[in-house]
C-alpha positions in Angstrom: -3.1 16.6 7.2 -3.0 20.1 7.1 -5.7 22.5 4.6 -2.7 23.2 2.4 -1.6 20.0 1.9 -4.9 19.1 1.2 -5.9 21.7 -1.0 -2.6 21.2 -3.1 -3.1 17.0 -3.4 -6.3 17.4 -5.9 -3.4 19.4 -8.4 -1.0 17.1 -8.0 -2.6 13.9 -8.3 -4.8 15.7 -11.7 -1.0 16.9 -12.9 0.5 13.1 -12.2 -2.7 11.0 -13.8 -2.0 13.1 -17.2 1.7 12.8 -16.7 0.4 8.6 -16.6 -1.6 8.9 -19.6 0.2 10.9 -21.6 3.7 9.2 -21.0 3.2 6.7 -24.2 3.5 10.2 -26.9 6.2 11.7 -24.4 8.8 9.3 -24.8 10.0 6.7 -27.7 11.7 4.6 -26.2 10.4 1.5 -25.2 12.6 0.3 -22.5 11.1 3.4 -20.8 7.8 2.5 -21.1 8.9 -1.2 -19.7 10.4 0.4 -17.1 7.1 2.7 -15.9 5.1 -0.7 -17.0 6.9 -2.5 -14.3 6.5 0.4 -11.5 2.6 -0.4 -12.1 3.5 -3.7 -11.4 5.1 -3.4 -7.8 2.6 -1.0 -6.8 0.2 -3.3 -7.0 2.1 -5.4 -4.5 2.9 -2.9 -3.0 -0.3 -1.5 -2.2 -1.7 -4.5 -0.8 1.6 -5.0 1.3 1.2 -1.6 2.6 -2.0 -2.4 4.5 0.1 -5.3 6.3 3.3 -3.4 6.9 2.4 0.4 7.0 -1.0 0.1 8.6 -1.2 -2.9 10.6 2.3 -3.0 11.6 3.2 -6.6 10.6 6.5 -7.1 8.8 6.2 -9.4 6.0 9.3 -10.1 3.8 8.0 -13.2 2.5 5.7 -11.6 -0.5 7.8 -12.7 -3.3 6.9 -16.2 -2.5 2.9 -14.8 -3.6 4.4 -13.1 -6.5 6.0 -16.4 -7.6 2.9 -18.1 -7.1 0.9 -15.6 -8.9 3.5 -15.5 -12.0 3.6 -19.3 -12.2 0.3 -20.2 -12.0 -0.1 -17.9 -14.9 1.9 -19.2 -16.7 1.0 -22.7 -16.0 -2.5 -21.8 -17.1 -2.5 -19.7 -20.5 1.0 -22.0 -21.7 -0.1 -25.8 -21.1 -4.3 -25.0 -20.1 -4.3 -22.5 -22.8 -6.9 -20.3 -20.4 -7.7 -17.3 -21.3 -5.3 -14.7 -20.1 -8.4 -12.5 -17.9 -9.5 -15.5 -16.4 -6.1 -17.0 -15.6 -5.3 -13.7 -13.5 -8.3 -13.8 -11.4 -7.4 -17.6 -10.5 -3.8 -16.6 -9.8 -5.4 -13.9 -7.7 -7.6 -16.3 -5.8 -5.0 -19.0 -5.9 -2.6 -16.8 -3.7 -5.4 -15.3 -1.6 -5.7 -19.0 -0.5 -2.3 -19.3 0.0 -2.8 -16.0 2.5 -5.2 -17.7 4.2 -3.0 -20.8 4.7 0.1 -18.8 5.8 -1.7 -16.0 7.8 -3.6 -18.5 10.4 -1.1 -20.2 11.8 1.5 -17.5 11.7 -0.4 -14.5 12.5 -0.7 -15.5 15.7 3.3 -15.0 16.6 4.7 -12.0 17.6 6.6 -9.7 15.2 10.1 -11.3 14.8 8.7 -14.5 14.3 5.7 -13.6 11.9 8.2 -12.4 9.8 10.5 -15.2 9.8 7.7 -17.3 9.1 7.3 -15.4 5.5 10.9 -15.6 4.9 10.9 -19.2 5.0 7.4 -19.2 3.2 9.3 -17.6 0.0 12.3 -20.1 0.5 9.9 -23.1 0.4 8.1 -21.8 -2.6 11.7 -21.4 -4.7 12.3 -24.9 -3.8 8.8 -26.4 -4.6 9.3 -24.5 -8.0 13.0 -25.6 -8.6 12.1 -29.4 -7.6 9.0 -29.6 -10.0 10.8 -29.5 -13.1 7.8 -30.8 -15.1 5.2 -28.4 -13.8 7.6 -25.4 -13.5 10.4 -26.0 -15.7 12.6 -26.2 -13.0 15.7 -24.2 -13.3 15.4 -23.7 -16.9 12.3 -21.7 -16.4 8.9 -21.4 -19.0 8.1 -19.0 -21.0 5.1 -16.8 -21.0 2.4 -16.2 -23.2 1.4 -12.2 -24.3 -2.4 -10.9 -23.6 -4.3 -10.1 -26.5 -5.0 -7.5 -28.5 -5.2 -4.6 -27.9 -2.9 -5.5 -24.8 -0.3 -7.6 -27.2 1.5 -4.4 -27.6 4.2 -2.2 -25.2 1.9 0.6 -25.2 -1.4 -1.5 -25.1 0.4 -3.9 -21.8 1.3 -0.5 -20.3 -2.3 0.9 -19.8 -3.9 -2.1 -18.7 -1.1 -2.4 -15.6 -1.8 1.1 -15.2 -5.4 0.4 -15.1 -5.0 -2.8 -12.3 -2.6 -0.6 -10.8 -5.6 2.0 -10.4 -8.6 0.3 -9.3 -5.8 -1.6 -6.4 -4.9 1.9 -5.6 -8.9 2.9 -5.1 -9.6 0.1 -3.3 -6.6 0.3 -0.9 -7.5 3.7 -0.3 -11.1 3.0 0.3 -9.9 1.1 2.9 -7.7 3.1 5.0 -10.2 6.1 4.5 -12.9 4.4 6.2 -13.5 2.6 10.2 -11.8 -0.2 9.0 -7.9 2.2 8.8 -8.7 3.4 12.0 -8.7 -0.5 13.1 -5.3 -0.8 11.3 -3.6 2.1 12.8 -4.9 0.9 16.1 -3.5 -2.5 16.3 -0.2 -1.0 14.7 -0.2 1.4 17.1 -1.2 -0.6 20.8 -3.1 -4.0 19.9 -4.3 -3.8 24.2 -5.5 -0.8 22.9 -7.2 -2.2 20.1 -8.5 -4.6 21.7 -10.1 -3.0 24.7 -12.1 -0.5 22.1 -13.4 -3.7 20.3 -11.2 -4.0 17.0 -11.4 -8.0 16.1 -7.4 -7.9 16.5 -6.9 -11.6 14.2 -9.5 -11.5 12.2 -8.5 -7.9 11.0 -5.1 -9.5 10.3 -6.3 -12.0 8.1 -8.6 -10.5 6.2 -6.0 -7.7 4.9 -3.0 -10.7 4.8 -5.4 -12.3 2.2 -6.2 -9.3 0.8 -2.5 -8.5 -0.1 -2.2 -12.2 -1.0 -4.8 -11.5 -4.3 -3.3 -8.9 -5.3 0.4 -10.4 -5.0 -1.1 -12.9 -6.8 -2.4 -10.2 -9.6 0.8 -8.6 -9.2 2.9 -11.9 -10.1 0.9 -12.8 -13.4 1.4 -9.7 -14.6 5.2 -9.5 -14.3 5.2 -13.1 -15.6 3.6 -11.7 -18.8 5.8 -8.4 -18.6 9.2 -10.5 -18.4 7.8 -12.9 -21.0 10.3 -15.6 -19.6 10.6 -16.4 -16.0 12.8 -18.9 -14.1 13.3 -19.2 -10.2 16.1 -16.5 -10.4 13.5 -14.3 -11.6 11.8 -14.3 -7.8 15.0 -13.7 -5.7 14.4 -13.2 -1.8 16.1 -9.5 -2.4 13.1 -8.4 -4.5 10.9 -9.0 -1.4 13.4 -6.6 0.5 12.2 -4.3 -2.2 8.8 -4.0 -1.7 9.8 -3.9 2.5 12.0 -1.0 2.0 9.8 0.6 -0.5 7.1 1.2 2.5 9.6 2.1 4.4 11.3 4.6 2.1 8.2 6.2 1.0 6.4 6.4 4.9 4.1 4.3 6.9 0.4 5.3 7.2 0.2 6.5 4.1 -0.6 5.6 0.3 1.2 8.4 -1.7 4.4 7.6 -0.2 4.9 4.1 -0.6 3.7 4.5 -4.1 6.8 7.9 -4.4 9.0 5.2 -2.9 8.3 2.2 -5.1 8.5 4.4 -8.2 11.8 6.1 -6.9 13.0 2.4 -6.2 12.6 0.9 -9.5 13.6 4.2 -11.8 17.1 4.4 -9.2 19.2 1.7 -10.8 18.2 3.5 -14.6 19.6 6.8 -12.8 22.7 4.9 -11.6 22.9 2.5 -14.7 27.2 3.3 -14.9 27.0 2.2 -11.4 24.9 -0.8 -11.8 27.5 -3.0 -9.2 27.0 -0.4 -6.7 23.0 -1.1 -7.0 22.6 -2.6 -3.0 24.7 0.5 -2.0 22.8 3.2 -3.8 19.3 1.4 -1.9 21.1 1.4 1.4 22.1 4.8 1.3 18.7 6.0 -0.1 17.5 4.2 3.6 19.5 5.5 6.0 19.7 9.0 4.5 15.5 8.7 4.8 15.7 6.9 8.1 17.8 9.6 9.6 16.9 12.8 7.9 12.7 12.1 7.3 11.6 9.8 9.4 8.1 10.1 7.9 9.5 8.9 4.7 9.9 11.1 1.3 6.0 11.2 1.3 6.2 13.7 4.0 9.1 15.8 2.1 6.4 16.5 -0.4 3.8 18.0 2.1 6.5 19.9 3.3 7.4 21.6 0.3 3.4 22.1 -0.5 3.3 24.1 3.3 6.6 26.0 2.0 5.3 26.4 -1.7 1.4 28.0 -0.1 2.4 28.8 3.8 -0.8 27.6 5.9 -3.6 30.5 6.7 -4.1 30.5 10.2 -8.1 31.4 11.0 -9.0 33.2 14.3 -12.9 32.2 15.2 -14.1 33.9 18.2 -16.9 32.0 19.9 -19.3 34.5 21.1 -21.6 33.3 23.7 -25.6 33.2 23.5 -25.9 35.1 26.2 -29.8 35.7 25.9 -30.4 31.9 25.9 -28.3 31.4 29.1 -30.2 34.2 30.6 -33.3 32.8 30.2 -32.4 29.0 31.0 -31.4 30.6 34.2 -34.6 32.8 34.8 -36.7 29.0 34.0 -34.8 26.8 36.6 -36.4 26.2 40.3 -34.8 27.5 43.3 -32.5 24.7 44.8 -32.3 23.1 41.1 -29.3 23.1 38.9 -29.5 24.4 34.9 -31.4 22.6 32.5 -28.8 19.9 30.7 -26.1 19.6 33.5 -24.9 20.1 37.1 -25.1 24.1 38.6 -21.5 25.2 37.1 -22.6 28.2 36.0 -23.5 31.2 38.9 -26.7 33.0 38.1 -26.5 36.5 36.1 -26.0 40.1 38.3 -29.4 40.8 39.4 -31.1 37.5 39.4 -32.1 35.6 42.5 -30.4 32.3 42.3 
């Protein structure tokens, strides 16, 4: 990353958190506000999902399986358990973390192709389970879901406690790839022989950040259960993992801004196109291969490009000057026949000096 982009991103990011909080007073109408509510929502996928796909390099297309899991087990919870709404989001959290763990071990041990095939069919078998248990799930009728409590029971309320989620998944995703461990990541995206030979735990890495996305799919899924306030297997269609997939893709791999860009620009683009709503696939297919062929990078690198137009970078010449006095005298110290002090004799002696 370059000093301008840099300097420009604590601006931004202060201009887009007030452009967050304030959004409630800036607009009236509500479907608006459901419709930012619900960005909040996939990010939170999203985010997790980008430490499998954008970091670590595994392609996963099986994720709304999790969210199903997540948004059922929610339901099934606060409607028939009548748990508390908090406490029924952590276990849907730690119920899909488990689920993770059960799909990652066996599967992330196949290359590529077949890892991902292995979470496509992971969502089918979850539509199925949920269309065949008609007295747990409702079947194909569906169940409807209960509403948090106050101060939450509100569209403005439900808005800022996604955004909150939404925020502490974002710092904790970040805290990730900031730190040894997305080095790690970029590594085994990167060369896993690599990887490997340096020391990175290649499967264990893996798992730990598959089950990490799985919690927060999990988070992700009873909050959209609770946003939809009705949900039935149709709800969870294997395009809306596609979504999340080409979200990543869209916004750029190895980052977090532009997955986050491309999930919002995602999710607002069939509002944009709303007289055009048939031509919904198209409009996301043309979005990918105009990014795919113009930035590869993904739109998150469009917007450090226009930061490096908007301040051009300030090139600094440093001229190493070289302590001349100190060489002078390490060379004045040393034995005849013995090289410098602190390395091999590279360096001839000074005009004047016996050597």
């Amino acid at each position: 990353m370059s000093p301008t982009t840099s300097g420009f991103k604590p601006y931004a990011l202060a201009v887009c958190a007030l452009l967050v909080v304030a959004l409630p007073w800036l607009t009236s109408d509500q479907y608006q506000l459901h419709v930012a509510a619900l960005i909040a929502v996939y990010w939170i996928l999203v985010a997790g999902l980008n430490l499998v796909i954008g970091y670590t390099g595994q392609i996963s297309i099986g994720h709304v399986g999790l969210l199903a899991i997540g948004a059922y087990a929610f339901t099934i919870l606060t409607g028939k358990l009548e748990w508390h709404p908090g406490l029924a989001v952590l276990a849907a959290g730690a119920l899909c973390g488990l689920c993770g763990l059960v799909l990652g071990l066996p599967s992330l041990r196949l290359p590529g192709f077949y890892f991902a095939m292995a979470t496509m069919a992971f969502a089918l078998i979850v539509n199925e389970v949920v269309l065949a248990n008609d007295g747990l799930t409702g079947g194909g009728i569906g169940m409807p879901v209960p509403t948090f409590p106050a101060p939450f029971d509100t569209p403005v309320g439900y808005y800022y406690l996604v955004v909150m989620v939404a925020l502490v998944v974002t710092l904790l995703t970040w805290n990730v790839v900031r730190h040894m461990w997305g080095l790690g990541l970029v590594s085994i995206r990167d060369s896993e022989v690599t990887s490997q030979s340096v020391g990175v735990p290649i499967f264990r890495v893996k798992l730990t950040i598959f089950v990490f996305s799985g919690v927060v799919a999990g988070v992700a899924g009873a909050l959209f259960a609770s946003l939809q306030s009705y949900i039935t297997p149709d709800t969870f269609v294997f395009e809306l993992s596609l979504f999340f997939f080409v979200s990543i893709i869209i916004g750029g791999r190895g980052s977090i801004i532009g997955p986050l860009l491309g999930t919002a620009v995602l999710t607002a683009l069939p509002e944009v196109v709303a007289p055009l709503a048939k031509l919904g696939n198209f409009f996301y297919g043309l979005l990918l291969l105009v990014v795919v062929l113009v930035v590869p990078e993904g739109i998150g690198r469009v917007f450090e490009l226009l930061a490096e137009r908007w301040r051009p970078r300030k090139v600094v010449n440093e001229t190493v000057q070289p302590d001349l006095a100190r060489l002078k005298k390490a060379l004045a110290e040393q034995r005849p026949g013995e090289p410098p002090q602190g390395g091999p004799a590279l360096v001839k002696p000074a005009l004047g000096e016996q050597a």
